[in-house]
C-alpha positions in Angstrom: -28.5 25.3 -29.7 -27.9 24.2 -33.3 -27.3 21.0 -32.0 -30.0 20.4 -29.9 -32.2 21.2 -32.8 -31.1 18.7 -35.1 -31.3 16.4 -32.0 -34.8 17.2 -31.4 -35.9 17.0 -35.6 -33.9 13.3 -35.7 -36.0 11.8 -32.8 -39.4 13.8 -34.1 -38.4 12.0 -37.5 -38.1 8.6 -36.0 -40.8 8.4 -33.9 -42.9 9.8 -36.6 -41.4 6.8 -38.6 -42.3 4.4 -35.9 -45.9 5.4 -35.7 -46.6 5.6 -40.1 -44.8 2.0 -40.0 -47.3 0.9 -36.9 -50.2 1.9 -38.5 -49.3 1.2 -42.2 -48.3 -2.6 -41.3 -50.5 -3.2 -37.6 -53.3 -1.2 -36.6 -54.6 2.1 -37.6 -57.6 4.0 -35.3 -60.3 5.0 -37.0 -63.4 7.5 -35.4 -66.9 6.9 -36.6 -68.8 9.7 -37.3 -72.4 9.1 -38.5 -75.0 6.5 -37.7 -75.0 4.0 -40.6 -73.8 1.3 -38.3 -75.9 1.5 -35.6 -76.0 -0.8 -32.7 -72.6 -2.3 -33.5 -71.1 1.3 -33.6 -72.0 4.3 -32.2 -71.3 7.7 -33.4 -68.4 8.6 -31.2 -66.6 5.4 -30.9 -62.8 5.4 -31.5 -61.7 2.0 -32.4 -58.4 0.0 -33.7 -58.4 -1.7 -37.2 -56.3 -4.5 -38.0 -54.5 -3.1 -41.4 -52.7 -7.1 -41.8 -56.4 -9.1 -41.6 -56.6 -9.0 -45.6 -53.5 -8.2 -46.8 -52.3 -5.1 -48.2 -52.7 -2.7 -50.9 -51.6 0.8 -52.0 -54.3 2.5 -49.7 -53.2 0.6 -46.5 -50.7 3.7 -46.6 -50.6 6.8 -46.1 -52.3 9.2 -49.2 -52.7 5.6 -51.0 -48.9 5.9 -51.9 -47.5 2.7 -51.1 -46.1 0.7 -54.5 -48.4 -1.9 -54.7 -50.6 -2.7 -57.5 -53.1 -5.2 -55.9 -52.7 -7.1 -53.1 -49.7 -8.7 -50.9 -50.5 -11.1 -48.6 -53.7 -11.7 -49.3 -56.3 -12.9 -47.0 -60.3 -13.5 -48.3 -62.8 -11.8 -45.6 -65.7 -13.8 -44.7 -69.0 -12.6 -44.6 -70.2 -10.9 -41.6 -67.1 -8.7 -41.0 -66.8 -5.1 -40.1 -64.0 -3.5 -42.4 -63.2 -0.3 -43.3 -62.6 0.5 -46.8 -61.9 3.1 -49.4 -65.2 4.3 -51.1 -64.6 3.8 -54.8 -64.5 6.7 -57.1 -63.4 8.5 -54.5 -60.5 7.2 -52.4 -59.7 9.6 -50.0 -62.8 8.9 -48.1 -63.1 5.9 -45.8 -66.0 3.8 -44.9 -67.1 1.3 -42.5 -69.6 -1.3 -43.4 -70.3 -5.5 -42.9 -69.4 -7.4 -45.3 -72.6 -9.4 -46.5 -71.4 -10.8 -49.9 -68.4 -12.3 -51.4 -67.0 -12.6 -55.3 -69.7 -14.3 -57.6 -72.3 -14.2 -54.7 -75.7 -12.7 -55.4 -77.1 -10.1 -53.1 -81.3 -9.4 -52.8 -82.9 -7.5 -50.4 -87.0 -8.3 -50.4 -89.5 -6.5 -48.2 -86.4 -5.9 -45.4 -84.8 -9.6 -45.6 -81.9 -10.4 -46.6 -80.9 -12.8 -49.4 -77.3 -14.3 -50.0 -77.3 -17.0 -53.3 -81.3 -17.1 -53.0 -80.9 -18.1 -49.0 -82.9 -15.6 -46.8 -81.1 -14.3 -43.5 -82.4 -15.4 -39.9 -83.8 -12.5 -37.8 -85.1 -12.3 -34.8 -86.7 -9.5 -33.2 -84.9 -8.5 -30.0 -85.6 -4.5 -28.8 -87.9 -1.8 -30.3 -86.3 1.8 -29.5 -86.4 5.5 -30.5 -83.4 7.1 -31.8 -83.7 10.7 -33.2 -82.1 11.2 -36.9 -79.1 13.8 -37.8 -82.3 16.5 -37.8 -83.2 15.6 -34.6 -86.1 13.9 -35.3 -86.9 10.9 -33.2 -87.9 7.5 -35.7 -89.1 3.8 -34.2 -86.6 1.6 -35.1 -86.5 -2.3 -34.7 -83.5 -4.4 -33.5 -83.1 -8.1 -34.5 -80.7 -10.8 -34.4 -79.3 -11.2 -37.6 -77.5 -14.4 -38.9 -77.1 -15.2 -42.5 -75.0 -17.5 -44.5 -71.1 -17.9 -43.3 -71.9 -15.1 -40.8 -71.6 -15.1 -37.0 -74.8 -13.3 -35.2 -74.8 -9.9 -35.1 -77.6 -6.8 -34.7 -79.6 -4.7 -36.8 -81.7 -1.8 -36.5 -84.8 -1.4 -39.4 -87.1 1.5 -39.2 -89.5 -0.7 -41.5 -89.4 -3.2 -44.1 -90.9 -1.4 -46.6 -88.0 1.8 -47.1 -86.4 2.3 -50.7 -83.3 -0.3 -49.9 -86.1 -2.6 -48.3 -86.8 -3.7 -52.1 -83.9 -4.2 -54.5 -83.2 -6.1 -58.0 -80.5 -8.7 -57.7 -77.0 -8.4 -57.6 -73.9 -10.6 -58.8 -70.8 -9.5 -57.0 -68.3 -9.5 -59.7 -65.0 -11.3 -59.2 -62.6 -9.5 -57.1 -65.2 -7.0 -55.4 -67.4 -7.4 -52.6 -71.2 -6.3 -51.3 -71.1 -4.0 -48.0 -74.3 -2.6 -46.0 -75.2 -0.9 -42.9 -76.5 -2.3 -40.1 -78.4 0.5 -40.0 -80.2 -0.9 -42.5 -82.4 2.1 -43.1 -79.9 4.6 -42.6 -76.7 3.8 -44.6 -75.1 4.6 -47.7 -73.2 1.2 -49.1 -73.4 -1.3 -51.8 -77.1 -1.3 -52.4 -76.7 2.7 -53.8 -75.1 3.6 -56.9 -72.6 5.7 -55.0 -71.1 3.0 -54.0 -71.9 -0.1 -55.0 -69.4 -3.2 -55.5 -65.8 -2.6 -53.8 -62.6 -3.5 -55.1 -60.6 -6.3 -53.6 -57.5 -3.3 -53.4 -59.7 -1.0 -51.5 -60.4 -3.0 -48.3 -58.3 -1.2 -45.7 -58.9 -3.8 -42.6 -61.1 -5.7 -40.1 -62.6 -3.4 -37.1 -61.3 -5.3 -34.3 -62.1 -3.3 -30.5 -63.1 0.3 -29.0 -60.8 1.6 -27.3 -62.8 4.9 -26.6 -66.2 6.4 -26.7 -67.9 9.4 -25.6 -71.6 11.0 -26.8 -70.3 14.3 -27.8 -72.1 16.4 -24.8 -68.7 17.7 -23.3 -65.7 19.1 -24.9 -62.3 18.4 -24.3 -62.1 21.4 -21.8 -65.6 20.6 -19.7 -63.4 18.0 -17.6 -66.1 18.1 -14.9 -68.5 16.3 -17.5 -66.2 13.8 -19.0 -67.7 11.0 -16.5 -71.4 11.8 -18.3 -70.0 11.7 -21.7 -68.0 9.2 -21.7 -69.2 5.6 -22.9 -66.8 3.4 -20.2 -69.0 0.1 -21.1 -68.5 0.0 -24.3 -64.4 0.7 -24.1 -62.3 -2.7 -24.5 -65.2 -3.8 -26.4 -65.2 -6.2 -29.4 -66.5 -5.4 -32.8 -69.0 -8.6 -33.9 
């Protein structure tokens, strides 16, 4: 019996090894639970982030422990990327935002656009929809085609172009930080608020790469018989743009 215990703790002790060295060094899962990135993400996706696409730091480790005081292997984002990071002044909550501006860029947002070193963002107006808030109230909200500078096309929501972040002063992205926003553009908490503001180089975790589940939250992991309702099978295997 004794044995077989300390059998049974030494392969628990690998494997758990194994899987803090896979997601420390490869890819790490991540759930997202609110609604700031609406329509690339959906509350309820489950999706893989590439921990290698920037480097690493201390936080690209479990409880931010790993012995690194900047950066090893450092790769710059571009513009346009979804990346988890770790929200500064307090670390031990994650975020997931695009990445609209790099070091020494300036940001402005004026009457809804978007302006990156004075040059304003395409759009194009693609959908109008209804999609109720965290208090269940139901808001308009207008999907567009975004593109901006160094930035592949991706989509945006806007209730309006005239909500408090639709207006903002300028910002100068200071050297070794970057500018993150929603694509909820209405609806998000990121770089244009003094809660979070610029990021740190050191606190990028990774690059949202795929989906590998989703479900809408009306069935629980017992309520088998309504897992084919509450499941979102189109949007598994799907790519984060």
């Amino acid at each position: 019996m004794k044995n077989s215990f300390k059998e049974l703790s030494k392969t628990l002790l690998i494997a758990g090894s194994i899987a803090i060295f896979f997601r420390s060094i490869f890819f790490e899962p991540f759930n997202i639970p609110s609604g700031s990135m609406i329509p690339t993400l959906l509350v309820g996706d489950y999706l893989f982030v590439s921990k290698y696409s920037y480097g690493y730091s201390k936080y690209s480790f479990p409880f931010g422990l790993g012995p690194i005081k900047d950066r090893l292997f450092y790769k710059t984002p571009e513009r346009g990327d979804v990346i988890v990071f770790r929200k500064p002044g307090d670390e031990t909550i994650d975020y997931i935002k695009r990445l609209v501006a790099l070091p020494n860029d300036t940001v402005q947002v004026k009457e809804g656009f978007l302006y990156i070193n004075s040059k304003k963002a395409k759009r194009i107006k693609t959908n109008i929809g209804i999609i109720k808030n965290i208090f269940g109230e139901e808001k308009v909200f207008t999907q567009y085609d975004e593109v901006f500078e160094g930035s592949k096309i991706h989509q945006i929501i806007e209730a309006s172009d005239n909500d408090p972040f639709d207006d903002t002063i300028l910002f100068k992205v200071p050297p070794k930080h970057f500018f993150f926003m929603g694509d909820n553009r209405d609806n998000s908490r990121d770089s244009r608020t003094p809660e979070v503001g610029f990021v740190p180089q050191k606190n990028l975790i990774g690059k949202a790469e795929i989906i590998f589940f989703s479900h809408n939250s009306t069935a629980s992991i017992f309520e088998f018989w309504k897992w084919h309702k509450a499941i979102r099978f189109s949007r598994i295997g799907k790519a984060i743009e």
